[in-house]
C-alpha distance (Angstrom), angle and dihedral (degrees) to the residues before:
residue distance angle dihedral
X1 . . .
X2 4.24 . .
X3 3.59 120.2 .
X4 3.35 121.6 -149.1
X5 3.92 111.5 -147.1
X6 4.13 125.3 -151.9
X7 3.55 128.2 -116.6
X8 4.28 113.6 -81.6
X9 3.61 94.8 21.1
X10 3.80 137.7 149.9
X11 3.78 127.8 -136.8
X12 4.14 92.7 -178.9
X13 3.75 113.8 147.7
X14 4.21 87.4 6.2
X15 3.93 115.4 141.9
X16 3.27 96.7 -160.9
X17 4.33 152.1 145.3
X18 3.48 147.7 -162.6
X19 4.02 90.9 30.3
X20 3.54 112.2 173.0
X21 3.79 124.2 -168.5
X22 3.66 107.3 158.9
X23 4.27 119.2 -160.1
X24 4.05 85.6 -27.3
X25 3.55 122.0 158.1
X26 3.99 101.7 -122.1
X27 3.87 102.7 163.7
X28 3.58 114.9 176.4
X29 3.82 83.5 7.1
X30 3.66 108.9 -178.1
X31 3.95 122.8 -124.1
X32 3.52 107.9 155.7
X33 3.41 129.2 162.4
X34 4.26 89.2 -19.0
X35 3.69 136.9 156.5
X36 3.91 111.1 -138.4
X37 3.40 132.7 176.4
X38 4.16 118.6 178.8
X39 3.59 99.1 -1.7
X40 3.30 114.3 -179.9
X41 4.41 118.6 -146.9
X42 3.88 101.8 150.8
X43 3.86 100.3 164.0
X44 3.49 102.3 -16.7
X45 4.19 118.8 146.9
X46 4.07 101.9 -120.7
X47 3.82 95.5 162.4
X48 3.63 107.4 165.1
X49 3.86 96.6 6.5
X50 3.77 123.3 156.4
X51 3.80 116.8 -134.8
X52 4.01 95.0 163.2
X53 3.73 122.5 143.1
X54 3.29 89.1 9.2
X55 4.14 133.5 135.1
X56 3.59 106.1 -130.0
X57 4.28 114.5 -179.4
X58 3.87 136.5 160.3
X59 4.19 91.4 -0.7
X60 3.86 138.4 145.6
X61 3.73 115.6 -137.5
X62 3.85 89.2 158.0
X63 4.01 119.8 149.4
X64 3.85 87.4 10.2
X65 3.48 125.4 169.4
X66 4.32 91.9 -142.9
X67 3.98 97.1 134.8
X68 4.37 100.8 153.1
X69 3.70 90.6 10.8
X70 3.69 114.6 142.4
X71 3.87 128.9 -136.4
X72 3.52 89.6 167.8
X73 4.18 107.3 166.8
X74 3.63 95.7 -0.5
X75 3.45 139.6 143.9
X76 3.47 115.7 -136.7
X77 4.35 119.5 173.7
X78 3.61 127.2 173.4
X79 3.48 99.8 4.6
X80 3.81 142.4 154.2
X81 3.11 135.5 -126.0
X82 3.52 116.9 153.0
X83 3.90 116.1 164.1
X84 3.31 99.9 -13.8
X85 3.55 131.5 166.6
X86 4.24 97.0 -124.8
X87 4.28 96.8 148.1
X88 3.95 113.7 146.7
X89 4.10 88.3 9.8
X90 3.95 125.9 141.5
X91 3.39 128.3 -126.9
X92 3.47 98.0 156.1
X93 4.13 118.2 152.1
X94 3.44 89.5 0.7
X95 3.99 136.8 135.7
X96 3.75 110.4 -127.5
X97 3.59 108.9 171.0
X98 3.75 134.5 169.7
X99 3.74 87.5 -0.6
X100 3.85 122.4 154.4
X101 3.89 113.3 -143.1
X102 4.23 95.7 158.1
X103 3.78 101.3 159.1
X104 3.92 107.3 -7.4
X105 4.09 123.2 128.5
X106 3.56 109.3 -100.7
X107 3.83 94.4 159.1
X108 3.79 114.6 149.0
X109 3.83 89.8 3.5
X110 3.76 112.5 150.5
X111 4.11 111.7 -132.7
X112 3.86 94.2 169.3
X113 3.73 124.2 156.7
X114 4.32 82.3 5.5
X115 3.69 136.7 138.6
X116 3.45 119.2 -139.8
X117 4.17 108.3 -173.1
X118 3.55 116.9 177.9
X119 4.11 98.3 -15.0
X120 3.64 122.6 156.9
X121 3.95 117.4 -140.5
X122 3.84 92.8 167.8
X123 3.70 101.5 166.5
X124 3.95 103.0 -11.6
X125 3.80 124.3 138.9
X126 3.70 105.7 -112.8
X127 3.91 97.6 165.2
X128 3.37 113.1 151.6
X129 3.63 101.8 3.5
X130 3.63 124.8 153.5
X131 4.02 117.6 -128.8
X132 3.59 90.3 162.7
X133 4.03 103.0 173.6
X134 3.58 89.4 -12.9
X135 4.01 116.3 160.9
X136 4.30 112.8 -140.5
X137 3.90 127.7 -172.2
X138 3.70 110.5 -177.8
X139 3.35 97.2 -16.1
X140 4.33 106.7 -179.1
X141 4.27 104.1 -146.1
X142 3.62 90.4 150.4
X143 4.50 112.3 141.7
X144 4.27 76.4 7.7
X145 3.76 111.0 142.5
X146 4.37 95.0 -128.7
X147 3.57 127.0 170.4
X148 4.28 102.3 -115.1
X149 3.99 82.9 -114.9
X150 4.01 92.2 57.8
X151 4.08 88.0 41.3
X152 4.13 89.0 52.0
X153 3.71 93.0 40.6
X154 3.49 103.0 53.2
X155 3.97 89.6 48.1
X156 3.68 92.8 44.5
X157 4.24 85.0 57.4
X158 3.05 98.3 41.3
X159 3.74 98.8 50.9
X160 3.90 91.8 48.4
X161 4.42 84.4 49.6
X162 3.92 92.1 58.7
X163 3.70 118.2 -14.3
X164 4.53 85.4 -122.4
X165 3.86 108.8 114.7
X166 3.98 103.3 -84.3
X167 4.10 100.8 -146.1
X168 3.03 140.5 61.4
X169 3.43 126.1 -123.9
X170 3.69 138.4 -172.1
X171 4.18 78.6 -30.7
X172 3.26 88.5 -59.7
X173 4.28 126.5 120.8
């Protein structure tokens, strides 16, 4: 069954799926510490929204408003997040796996202390991110706008996590 949720609400503490909340304006949304499975964001305005602790699997942030939204600690499978608007956001010590970020704004996002396995950044904007001690496995940055410091650091880590060639390029390992 799909819920529809109201304007200025909080899903904190929620386990929850099938959460739809189509092109809603959700600043400062609430998040916290949730379980969510299939939840549904296309277009919605979730400036400043705070997604940490949370479970996040099979759900479609894409053309999201998010810029200084945190995910701080979370654990986020499956997920999409097609060109959306993610500049100034945390993902710090979180889990993002299998995650599809192909053209969204990650500028000045923080992805400290993170693992990124199998995550697509075709064509995103990651200038000036920081992946301080972050951990990648197949890890797609290929048309990505990167800082040459992000480029060299995620092949230097992944090199020392299997010896295979850690990006992707032009499809290509």
């Amino acid at each position: 069954m799909k819920e529809l949720i109201s304007k200025k609400a909080s899903i904190s503490l929620v386990e929850s799926q099938d959460i739809v909340m189509d092109s809603c304006d959700l600043f400062k949304f609430g998040g916290h510490k949730a379980n969510l499975l299939r939840l549904d964001l296309n277009g919605c305005n979730l400036q400043e929204s705070g997604w940490c602790n949370s479970k996040i699997d099979e759900s479609n942030f894409s053309s999201v408003n998010a810029d200084k939204s945190s995910f701080f600690s979370s654990e986020i499978k499956d997920s999409n997040f097609y060109r959306a608007k993610l500049s100034k956001s945390g993902f710090s010590s979180s889990f993002v796996y299998q995650c599809d970020f192909t053209a969204a704004n990650l500028s000045q996002a923080e992805f400290s202390k993170s693992r990124c396995i199998f995550v697509s950044f075709l064509g995103a904007n990651l200038f000036h991110c920081n992946f301080y001690n972050a951990k990648f496995v197949e890890v797609n940055i290929k048309d990505a706008l990167v800082d040459h410091y992000l480029e060299k650091m995620i092949d230097k880590n992944l090199a020392n996590e299997d010896q295979r060639p850690p990006l992707l390029y032009e499809g290509v390992e």
